[in-house]
Residue frames as a rotation matrix with the C-alpha (Angstrom) as fourth column:
UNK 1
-0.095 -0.225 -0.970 187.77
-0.971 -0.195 0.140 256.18
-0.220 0.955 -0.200 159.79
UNK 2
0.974 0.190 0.124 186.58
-0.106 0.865 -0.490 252.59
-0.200 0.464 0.863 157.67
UNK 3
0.023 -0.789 0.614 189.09
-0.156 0.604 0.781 250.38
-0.987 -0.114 -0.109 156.94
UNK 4
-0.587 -0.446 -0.675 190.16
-0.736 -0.053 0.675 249.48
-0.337 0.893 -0.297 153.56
UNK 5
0.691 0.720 -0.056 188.22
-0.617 0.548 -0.564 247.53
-0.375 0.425 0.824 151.31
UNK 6
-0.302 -0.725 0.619 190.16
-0.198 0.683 0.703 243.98
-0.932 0.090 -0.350 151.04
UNK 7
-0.526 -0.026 -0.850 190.49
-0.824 -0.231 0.517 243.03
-0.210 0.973 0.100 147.65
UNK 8
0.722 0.457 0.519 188.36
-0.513 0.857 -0.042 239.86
-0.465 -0.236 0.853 146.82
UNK 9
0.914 -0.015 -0.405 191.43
-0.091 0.967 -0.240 238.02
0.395 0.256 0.882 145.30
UNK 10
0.164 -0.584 0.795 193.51
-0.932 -0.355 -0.069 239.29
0.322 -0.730 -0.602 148.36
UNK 11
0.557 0.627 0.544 192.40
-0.815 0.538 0.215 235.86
-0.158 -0.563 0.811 149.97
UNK 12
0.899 -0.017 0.438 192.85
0.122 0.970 -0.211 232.84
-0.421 0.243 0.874 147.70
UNK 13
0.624 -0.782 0.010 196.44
-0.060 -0.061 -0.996 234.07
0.779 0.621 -0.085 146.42
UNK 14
0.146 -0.205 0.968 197.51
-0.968 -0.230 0.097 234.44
0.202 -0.951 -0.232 149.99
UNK 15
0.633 0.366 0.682 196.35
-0.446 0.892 -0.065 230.84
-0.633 -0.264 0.728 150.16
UNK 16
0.973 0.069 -0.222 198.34
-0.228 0.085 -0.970 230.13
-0.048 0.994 0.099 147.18
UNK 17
0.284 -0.957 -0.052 201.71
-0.255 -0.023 -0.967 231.07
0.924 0.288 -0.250 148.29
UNK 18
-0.091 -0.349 0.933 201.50
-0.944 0.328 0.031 229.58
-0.317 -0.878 -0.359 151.59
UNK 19
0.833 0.540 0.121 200.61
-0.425 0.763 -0.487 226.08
-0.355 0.355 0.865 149.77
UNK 20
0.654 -0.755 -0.054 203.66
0.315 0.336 -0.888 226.35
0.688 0.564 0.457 147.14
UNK 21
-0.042 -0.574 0.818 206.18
-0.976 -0.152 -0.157 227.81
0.215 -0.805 -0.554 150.83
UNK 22
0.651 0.499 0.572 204.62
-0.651 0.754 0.083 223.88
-0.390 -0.427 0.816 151.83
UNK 23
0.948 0.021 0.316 205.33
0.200 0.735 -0.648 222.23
-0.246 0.677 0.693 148.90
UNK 24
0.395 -0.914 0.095 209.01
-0.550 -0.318 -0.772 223.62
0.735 0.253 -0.629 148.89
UNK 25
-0.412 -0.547 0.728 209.71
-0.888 0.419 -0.188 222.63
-0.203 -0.724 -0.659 152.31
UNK 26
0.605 0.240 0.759 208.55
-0.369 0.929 0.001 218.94
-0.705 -0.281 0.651 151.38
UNK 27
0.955 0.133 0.266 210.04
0.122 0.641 -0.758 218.98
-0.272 0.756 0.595 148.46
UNK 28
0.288 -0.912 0.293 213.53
-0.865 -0.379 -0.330 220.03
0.412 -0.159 -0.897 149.44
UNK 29
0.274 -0.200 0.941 214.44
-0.602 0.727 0.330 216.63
-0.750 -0.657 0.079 151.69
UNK 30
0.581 0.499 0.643 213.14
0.057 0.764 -0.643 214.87
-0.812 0.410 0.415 148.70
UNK 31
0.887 -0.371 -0.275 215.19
-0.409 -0.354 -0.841 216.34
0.214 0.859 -0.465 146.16
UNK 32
-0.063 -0.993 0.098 218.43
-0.997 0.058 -0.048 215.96
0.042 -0.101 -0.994 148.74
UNK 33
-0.171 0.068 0.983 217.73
-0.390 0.912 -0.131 212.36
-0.905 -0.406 -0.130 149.52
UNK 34
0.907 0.104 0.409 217.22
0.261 0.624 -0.737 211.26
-0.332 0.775 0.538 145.59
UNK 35
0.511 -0.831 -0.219 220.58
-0.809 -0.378 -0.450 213.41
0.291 0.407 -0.866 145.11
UNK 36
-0.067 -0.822 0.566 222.38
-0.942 0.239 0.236 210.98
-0.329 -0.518 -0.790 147.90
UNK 37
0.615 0.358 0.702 220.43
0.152 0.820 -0.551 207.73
-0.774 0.446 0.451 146.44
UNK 38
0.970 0.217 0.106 222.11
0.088 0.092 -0.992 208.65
-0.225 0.972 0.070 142.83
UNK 39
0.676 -0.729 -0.113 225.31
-0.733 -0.680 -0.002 209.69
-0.076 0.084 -0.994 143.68
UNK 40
0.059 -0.712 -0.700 228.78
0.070 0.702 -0.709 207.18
0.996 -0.007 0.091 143.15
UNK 41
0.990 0.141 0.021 230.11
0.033 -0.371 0.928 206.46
0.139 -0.918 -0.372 146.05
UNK 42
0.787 -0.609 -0.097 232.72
-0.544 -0.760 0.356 208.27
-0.291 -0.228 -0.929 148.03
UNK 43
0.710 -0.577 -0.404 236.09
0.252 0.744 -0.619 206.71
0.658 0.338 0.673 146.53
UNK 44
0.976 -0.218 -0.019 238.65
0.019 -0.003 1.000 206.15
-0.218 -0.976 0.001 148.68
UNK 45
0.825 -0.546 -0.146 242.02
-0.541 -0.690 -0.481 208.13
0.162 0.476 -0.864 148.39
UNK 46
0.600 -0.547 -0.584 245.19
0.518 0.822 -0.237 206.09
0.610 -0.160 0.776 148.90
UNK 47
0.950 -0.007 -0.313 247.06
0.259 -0.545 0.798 206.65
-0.176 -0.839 -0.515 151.53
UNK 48
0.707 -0.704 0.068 250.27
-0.474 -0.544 -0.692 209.06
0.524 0.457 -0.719 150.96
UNK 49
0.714 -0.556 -0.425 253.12
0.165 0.724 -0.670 207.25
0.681 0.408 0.608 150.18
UNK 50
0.744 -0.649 -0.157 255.55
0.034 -0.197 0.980 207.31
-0.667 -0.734 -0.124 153.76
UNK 51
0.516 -0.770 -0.375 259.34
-0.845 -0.528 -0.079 208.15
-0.137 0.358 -0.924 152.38
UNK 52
0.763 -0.290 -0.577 260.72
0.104 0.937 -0.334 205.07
0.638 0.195 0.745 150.95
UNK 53
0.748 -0.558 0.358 264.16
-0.339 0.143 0.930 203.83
-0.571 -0.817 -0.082 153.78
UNK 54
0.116 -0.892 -0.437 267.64
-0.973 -0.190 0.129 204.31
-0.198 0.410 -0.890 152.48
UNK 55
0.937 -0.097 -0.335 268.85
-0.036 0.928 -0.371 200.63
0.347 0.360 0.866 151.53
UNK 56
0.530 -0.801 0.280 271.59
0.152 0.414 0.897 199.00
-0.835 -0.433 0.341 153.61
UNK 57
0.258 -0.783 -0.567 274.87
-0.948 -0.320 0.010 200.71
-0.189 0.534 -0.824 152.12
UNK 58
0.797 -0.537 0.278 276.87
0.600 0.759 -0.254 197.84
-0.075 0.369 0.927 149.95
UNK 59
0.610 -0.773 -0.172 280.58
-0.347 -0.457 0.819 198.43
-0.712 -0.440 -0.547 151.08
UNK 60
-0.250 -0.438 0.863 282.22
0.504 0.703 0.503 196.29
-0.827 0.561 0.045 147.89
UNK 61
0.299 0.110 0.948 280.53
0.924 -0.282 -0.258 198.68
0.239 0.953 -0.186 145.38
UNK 62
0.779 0.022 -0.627 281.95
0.267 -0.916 0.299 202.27
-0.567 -0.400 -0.720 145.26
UNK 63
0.784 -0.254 0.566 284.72
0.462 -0.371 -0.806 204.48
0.414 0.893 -0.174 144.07
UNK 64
-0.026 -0.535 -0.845 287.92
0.842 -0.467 0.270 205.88
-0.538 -0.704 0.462 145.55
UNK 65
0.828 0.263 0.495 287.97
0.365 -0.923 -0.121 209.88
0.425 0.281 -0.861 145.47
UNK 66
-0.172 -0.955 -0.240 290.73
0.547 0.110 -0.830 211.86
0.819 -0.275 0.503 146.45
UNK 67
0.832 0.412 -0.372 290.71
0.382 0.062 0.922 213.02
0.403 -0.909 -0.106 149.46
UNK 68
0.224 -0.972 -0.072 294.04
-0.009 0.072 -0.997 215.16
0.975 0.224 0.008 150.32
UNK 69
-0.220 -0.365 0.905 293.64
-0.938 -0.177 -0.299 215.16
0.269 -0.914 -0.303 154.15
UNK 70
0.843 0.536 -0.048 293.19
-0.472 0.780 0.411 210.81
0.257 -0.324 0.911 154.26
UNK 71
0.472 -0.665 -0.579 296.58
0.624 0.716 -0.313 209.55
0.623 -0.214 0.753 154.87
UNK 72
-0.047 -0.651 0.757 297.62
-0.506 -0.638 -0.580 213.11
0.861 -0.410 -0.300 157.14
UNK 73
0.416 -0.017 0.909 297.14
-0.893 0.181 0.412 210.98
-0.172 -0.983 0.060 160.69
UNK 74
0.921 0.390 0.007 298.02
-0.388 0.918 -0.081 207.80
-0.038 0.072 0.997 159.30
UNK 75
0.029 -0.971 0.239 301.46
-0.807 0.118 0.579 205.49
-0.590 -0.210 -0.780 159.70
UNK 76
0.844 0.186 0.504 301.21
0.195 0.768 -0.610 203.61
-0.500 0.613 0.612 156.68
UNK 77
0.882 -0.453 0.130 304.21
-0.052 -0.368 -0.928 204.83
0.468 0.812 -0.348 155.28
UNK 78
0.049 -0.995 -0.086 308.17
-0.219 0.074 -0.973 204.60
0.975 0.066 -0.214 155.32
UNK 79
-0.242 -0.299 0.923 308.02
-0.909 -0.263 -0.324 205.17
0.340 -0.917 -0.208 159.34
UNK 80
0.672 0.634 0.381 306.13
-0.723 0.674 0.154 202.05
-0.159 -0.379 0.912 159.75
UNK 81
-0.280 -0.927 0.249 308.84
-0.855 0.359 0.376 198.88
-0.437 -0.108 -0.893 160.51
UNK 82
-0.267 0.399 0.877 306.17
-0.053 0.903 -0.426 196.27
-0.962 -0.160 -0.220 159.89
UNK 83
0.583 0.513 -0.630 305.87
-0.525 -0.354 -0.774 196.91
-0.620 0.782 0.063 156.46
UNK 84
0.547 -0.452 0.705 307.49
0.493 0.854 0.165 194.22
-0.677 0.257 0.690 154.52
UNK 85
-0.366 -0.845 -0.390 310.65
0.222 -0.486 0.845 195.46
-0.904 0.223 0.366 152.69
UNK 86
-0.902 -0.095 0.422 309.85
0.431 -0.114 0.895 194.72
-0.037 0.989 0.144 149.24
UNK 87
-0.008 0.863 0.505 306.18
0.896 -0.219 0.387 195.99
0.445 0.455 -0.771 149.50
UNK 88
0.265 0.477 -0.838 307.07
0.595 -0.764 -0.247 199.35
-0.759 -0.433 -0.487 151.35
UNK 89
0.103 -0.279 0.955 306.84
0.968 -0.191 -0.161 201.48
0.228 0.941 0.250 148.22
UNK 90
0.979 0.176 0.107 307.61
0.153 -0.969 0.195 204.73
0.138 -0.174 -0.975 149.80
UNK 91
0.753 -0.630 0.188 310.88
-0.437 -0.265 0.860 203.92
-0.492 -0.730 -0.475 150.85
UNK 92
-0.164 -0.503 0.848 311.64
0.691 0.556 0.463 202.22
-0.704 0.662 0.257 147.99
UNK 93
-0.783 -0.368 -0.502 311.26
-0.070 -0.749 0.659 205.71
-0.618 0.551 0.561 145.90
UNK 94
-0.251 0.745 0.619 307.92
0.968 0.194 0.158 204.61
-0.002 0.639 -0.769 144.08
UNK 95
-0.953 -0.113 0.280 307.62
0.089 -0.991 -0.099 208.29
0.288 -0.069 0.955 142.47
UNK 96
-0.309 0.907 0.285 303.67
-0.498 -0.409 0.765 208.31
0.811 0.094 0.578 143.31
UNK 97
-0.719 -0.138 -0.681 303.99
0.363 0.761 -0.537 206.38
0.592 -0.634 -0.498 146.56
UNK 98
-0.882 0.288 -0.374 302.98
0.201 -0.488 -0.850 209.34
-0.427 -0.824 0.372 148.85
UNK 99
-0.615 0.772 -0.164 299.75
-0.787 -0.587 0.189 210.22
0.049 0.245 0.968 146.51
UNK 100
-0.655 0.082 -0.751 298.55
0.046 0.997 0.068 206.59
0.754 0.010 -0.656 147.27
UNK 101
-0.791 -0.092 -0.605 297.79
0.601 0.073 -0.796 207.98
0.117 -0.993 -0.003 150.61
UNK 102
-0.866 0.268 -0.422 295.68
-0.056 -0.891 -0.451 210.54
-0.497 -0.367 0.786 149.46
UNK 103
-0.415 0.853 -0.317 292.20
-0.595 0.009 0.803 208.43
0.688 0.522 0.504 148.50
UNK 104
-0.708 0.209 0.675 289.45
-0.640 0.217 -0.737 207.14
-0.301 -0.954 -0.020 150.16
UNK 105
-0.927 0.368 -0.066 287.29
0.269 0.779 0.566 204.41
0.260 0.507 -0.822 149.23
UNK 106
-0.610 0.789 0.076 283.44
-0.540 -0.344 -0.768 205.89
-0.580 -0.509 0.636 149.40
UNK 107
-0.452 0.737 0.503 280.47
0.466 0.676 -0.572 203.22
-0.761 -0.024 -0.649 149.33
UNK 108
-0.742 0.605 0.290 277.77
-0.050 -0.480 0.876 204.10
0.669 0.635 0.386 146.11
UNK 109
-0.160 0.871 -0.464 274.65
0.974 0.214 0.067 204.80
0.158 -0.442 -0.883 147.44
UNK 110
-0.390 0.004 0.921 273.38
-0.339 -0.931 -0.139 208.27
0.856 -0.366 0.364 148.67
UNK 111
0.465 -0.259 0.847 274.52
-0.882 -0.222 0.416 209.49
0.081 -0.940 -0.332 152.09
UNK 112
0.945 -0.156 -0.286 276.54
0.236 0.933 0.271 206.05
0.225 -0.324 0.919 151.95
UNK 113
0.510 -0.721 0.469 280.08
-0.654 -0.679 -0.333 206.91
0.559 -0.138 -0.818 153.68
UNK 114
0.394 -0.424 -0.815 282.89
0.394 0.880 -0.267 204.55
0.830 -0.216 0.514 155.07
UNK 115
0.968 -0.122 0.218 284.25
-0.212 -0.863 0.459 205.99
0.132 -0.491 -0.861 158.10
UNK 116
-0.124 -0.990 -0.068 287.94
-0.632 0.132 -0.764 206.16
0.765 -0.051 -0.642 159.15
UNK 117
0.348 -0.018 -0.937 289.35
0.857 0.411 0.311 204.25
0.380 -0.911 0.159 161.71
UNK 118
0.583 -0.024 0.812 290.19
-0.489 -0.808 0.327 205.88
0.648 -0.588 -0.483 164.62
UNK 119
-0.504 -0.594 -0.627 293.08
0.092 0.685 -0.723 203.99
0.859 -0.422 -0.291 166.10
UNK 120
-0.880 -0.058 0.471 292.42
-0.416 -0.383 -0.825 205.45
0.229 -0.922 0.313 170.00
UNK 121
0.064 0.993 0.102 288.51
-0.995 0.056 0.081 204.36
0.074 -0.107 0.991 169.39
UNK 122
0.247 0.161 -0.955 289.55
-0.464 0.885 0.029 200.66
0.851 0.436 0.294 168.06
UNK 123
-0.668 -0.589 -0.454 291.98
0.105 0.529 -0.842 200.08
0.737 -0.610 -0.292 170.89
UNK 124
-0.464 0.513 0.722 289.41
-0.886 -0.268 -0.379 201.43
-0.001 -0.815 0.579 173.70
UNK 125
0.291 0.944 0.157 286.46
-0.906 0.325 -0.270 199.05
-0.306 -0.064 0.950 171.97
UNK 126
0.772 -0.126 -0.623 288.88
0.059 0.990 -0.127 195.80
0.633 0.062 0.772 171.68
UNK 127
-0.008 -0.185 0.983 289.90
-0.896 -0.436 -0.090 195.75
0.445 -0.881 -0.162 174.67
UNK 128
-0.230 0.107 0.967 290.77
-0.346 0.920 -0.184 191.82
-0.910 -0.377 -0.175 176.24
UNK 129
0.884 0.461 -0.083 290.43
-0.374 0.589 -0.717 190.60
-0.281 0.664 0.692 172.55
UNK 130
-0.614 -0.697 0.370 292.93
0.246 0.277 0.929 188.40
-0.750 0.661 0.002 170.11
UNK 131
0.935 0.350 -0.049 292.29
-0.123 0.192 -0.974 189.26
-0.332 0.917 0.222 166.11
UNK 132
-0.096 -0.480 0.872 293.52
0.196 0.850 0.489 187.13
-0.976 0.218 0.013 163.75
UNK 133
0.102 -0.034 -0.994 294.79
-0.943 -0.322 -0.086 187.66
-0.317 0.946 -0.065 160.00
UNK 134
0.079 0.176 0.981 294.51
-0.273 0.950 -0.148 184.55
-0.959 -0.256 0.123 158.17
UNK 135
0.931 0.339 -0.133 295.78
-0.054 -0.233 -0.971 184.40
-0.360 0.911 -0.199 154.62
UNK 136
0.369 -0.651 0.663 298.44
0.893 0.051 -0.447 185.27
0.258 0.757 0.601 152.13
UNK 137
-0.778 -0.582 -0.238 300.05
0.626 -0.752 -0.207 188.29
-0.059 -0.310 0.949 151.64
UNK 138
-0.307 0.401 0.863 296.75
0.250 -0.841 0.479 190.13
0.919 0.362 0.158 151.38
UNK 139
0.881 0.464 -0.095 295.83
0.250 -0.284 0.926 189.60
0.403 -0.839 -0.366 154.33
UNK 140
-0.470 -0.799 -0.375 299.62
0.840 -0.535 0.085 190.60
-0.269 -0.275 0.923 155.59
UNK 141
-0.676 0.023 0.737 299.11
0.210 -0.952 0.222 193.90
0.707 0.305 0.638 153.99
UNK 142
-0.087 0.628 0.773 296.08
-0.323 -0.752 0.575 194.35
0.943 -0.200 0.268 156.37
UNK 143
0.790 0.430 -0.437 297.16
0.562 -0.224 0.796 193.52
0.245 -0.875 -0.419 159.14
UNK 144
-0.506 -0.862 -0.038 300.47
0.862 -0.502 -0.071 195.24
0.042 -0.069 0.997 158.46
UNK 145
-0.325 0.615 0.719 297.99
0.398 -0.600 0.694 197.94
0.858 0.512 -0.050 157.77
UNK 146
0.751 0.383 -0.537 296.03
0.480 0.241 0.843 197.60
0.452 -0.892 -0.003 161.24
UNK 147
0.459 -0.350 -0.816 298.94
0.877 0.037 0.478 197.49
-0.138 -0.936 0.324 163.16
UNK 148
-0.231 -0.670 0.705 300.70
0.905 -0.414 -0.096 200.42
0.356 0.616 0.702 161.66
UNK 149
-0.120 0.360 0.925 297.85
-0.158 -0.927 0.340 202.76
0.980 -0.105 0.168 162.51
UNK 150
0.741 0.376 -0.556 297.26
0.429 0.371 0.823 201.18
0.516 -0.849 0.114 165.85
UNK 151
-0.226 -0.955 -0.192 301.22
0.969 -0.240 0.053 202.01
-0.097 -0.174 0.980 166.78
UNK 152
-0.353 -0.438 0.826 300.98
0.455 -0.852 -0.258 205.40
0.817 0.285 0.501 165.37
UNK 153
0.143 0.162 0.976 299.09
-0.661 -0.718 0.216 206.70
0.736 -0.677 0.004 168.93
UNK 154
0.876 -0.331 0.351 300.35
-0.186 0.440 0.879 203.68
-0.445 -0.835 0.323 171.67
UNK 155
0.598 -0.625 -0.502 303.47
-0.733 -0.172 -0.658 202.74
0.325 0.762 -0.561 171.67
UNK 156
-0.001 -0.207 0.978 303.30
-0.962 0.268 0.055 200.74
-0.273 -0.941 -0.199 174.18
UNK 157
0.541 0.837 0.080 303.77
-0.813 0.545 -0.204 197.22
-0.214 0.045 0.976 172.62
UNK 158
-0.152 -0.986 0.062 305.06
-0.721 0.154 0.675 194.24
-0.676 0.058 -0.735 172.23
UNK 159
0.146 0.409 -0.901 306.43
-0.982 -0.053 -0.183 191.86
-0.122 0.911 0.394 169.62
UNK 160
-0.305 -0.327 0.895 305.95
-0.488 0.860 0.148 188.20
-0.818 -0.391 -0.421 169.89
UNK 161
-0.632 0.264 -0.729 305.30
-0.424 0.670 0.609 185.04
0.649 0.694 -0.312 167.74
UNK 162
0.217 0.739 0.638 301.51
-0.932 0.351 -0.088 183.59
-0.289 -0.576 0.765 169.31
UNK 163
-0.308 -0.006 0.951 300.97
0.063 0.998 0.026 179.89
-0.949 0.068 -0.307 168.89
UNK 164
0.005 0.457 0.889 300.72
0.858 0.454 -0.238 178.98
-0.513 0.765 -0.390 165.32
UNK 165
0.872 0.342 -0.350 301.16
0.106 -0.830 -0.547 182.41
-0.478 0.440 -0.760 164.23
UNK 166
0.601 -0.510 0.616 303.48
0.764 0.138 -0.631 184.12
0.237 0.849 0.472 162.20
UNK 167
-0.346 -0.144 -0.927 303.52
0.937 0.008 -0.350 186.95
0.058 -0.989 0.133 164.36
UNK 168
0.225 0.969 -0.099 301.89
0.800 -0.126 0.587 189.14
0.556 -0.211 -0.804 166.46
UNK 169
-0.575 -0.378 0.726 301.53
-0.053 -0.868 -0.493 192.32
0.816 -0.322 0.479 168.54
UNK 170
0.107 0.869 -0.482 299.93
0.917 0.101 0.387 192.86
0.385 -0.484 -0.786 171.85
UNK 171
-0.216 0.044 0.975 299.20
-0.268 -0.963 -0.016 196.72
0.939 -0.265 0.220 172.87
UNK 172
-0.655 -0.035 -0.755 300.07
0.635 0.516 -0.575 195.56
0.410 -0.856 -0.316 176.65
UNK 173
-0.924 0.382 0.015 297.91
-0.324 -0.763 -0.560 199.04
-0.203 -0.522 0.829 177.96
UNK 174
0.224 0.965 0.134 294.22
-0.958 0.244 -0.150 197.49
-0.177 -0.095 0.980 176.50
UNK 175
-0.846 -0.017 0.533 295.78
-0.145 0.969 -0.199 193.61
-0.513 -0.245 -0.823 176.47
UNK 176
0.751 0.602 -0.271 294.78
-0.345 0.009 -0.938 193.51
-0.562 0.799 0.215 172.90
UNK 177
-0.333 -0.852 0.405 296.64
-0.009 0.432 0.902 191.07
-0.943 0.296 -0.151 170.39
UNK 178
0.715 0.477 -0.511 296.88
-0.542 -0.083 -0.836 191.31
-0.442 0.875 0.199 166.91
UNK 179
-0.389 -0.543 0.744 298.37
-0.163 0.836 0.524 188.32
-0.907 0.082 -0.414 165.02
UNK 180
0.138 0.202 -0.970 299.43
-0.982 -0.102 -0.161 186.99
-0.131 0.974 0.184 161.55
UNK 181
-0.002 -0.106 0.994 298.74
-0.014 0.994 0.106 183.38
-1.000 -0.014 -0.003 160.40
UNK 182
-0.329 -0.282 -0.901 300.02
-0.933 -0.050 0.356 182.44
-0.145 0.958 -0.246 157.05
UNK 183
-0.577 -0.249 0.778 298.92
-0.039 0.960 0.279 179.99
-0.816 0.131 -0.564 154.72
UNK 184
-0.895 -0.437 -0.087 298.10
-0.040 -0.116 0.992 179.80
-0.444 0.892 0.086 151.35
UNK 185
-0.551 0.816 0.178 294.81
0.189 -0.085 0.978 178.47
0.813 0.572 -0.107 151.46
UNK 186
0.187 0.689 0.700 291.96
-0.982 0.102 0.162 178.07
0.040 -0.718 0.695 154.05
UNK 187
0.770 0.634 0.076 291.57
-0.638 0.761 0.112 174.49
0.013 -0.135 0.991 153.18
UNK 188
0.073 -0.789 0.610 293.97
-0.136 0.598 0.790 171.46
-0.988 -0.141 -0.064 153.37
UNK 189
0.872 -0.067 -0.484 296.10
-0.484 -0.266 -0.834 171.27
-0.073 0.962 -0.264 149.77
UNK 190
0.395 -0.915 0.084 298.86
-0.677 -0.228 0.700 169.49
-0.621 -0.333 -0.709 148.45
UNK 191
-0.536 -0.345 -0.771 301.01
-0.831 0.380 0.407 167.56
0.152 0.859 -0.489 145.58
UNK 192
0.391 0.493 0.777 299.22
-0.465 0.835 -0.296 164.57
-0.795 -0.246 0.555 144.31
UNK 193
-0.481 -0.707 -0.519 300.79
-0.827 0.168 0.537 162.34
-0.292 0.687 -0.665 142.26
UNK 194
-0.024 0.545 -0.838 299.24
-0.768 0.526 0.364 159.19
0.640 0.653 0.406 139.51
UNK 195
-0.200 -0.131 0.971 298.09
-0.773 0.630 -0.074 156.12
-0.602 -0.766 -0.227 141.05
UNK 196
-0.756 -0.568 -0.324 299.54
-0.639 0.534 0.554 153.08
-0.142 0.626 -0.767 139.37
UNK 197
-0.654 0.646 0.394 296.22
0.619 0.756 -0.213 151.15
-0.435 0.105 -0.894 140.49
UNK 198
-0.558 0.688 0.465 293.97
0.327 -0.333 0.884 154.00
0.763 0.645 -0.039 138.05
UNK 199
-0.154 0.868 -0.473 291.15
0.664 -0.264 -0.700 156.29
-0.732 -0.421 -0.536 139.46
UNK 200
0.812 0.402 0.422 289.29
0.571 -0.402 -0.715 158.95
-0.118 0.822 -0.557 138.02
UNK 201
0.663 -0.515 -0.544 292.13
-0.418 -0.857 0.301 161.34
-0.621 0.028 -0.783 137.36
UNK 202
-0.676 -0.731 0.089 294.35
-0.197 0.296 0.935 159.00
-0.710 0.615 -0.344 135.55
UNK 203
-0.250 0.666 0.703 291.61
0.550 0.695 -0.463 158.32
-0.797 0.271 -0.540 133.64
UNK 204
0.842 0.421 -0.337 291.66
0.200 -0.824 -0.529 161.45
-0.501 0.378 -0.778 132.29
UNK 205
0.336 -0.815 0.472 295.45
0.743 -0.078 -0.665 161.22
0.579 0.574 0.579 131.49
UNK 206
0.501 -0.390 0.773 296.41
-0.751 -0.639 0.164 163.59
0.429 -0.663 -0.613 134.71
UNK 207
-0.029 -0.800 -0.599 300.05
0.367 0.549 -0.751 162.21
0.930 -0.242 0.278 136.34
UNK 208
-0.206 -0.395 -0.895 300.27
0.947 0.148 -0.284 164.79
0.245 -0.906 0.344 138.72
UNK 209
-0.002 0.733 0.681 299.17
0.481 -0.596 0.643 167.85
0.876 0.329 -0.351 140.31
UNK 210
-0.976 -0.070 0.207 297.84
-0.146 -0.494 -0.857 169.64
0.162 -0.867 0.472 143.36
UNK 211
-0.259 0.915 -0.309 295.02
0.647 0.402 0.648 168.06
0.717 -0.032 -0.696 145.48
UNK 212
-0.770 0.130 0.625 292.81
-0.456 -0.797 -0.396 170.69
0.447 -0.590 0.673 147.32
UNK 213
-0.497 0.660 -0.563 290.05
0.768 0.637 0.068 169.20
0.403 -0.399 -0.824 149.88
UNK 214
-0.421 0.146 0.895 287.44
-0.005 -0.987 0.158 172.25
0.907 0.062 0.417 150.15
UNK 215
0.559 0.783 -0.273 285.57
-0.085 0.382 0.920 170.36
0.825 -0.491 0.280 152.80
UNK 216
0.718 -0.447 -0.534 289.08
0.693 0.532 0.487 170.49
0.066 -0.719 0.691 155.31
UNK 217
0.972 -0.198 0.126 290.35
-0.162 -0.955 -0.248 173.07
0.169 0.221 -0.960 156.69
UNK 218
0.239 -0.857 -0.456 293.99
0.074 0.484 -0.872 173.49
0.968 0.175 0.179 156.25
UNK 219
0.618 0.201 -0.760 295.56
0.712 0.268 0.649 172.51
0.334 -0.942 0.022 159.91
UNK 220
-0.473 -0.723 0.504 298.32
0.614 -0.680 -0.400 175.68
0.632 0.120 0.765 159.82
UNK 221
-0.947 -0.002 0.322 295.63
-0.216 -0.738 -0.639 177.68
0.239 -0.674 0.699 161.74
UNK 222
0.129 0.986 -0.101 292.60
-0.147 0.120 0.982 175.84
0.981 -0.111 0.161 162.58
UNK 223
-0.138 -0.135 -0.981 294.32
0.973 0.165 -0.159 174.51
0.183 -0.977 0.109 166.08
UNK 224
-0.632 -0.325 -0.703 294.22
0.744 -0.507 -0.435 178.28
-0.215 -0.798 0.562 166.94
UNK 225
-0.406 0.714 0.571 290.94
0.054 -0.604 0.795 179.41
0.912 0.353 0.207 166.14
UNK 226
0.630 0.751 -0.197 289.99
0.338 -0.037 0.940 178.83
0.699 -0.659 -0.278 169.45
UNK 227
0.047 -0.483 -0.874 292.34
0.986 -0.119 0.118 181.36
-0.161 -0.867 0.471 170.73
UNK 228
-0.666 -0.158 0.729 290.97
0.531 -0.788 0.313 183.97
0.525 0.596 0.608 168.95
UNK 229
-0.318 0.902 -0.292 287.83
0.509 -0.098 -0.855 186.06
-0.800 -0.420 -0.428 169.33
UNK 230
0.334 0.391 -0.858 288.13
-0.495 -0.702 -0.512 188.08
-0.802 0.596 -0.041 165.81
C-alpha cells in the first residue's frame, strides 16, 4: 500500500515552529536577566527587636501594701526589751499599734519585690562580722529593729557596751556583733559664738550659732570605724 501524499505546506510550517520553540528558548534568559537588571534591590529587614531587660529595681520608690501575714514571725513588738520605752507603741496602748505590723514596703517596677529578712539566713551569712548603726534615733530604731528580729530565733546573746558605742549585742554562736553609735551628726558640729576681732559672719550681724564642718567627720565614731566591717 503507497504512503500518504505529504502535504506541500507540511514542510515549511514544521520549519516554522521549530524556529519560534528557538526563539523562545533564547528569549526566555533574556527576558529573566532584564527582569533582575530592573528590579530595586533586595531591602534589608531589621533585625527583630530582642526583649528589652527589666531595669535595676529602685528600692526608695514604691508603696507599702498590706500584707496580713508580714509582722506573724517577727519580734518587733511589746516582747522585744530593746525597744526604747517611749517609742514602743504597742505597749504603750497605741490603738493601731499591732496593724503597723501588717505592711510591707514593695519596690515600683514590674516583678520588683523586697524580700524579708530571714533572721537564721542573716546570722549564718554574717558570720565573724561587727555592723555598726551610726546616727540618731533613726538609726536606733533600726538597729533596735535588726536586733529584735535577730533575737527572736537565737537567744544566745550577749549585752555589752563596744568601744565608742552606745551599745551592742554579740550572738556569741556566729560571733556576730551588732552595735549602736550615737551622734547627731556625721560631721564635727558645735556652738560658735561672735568674734570681737569681725569675720564674715559678724559681718552679717550673726552673734552666735552652731558651726558645722562638712569636710570633718565628727570624732564620736570615726576612732571606731576601723573596728567595724558593716
Amino acid at each position: 500500500m503507497a504512503p500518504p501524499a505529504r502535504s506541500p505546506t507540511a514542510g515549511p510550517r514544521r520549519r516554522a515552529l521549530v524556529v519560534l520553540a528557538l526563539a523562545l528558548l533564547l528569549l526566555l534568559p533574556l527576558l529573566l536577566l532584564l527582569h533582575l537588571i530592573s528590579s530595586p534591590s533586595p531591602r534589608h529587614l531589621p533585625a527583630p527587636r530582642t526583649p528589652s531587660q527589666s531595669q535595676a529595681c529602685d528600692y526608695s520608690a514604691g508603696e507599702w501594701v498590706r500584707d496580713p501575714f508580714a509582722g506573724s514571725s517577727l519580734r518587733y513588738d511589746h516582747t522585744c526589751k530593746e525597744i526604747f520605752k517611749g517609742w514602743n507603741c504597742i505597749a504603750n496602748g497605741k490603738g493601731n499599734a499591732r496593724d503597723l505590723l501588717s505592711w510591707r514596703w514593695t519596690p515600683a517596677g514590674p516583678g520588683c519585690e523586697l524580700p524579708r529578712l530571714d533572721p537564721r539566713r542573716f546570722l549564718e551569712r554574717h558570720r565573724d562580722t561587727s555592723i555598726g548603726f551610726v546616727g540618731d534615733s533613726l538609726n536606733r530604731n533600726m538597729f533596735a529593729s535588726l536586733v529584735c528580729m535577730l533575737r527572736g530565733v537565737n537567744g544566745e546573746v550577749r549585752k555589752w557596751r563596744p568601744a565608742g558605742a552606745d551599745r551592742g549585742f554579740t550572738f556569741l554562736r556566729y560571733n556576730l556583733t551588732v552595735a549602736y553609735h550615737r551622734t547627731n551628726l556625721l560631721v564635727r558640729y558645735g556652738r560658735w559664738s561672735r568674734n570681737p576681732n569681725g569675720g564674715p559672719l559678724e559681718s552679717l550681724g550673726y552673734k552666735q550659732g552652731y558651726r558645722v564642718d562638712v569636710d570633718i567627720p565628727d570624732q564620736t565614731w570615726v576612732e571606731v570605724v576601723g573596728t567595724l566591717k558593716i
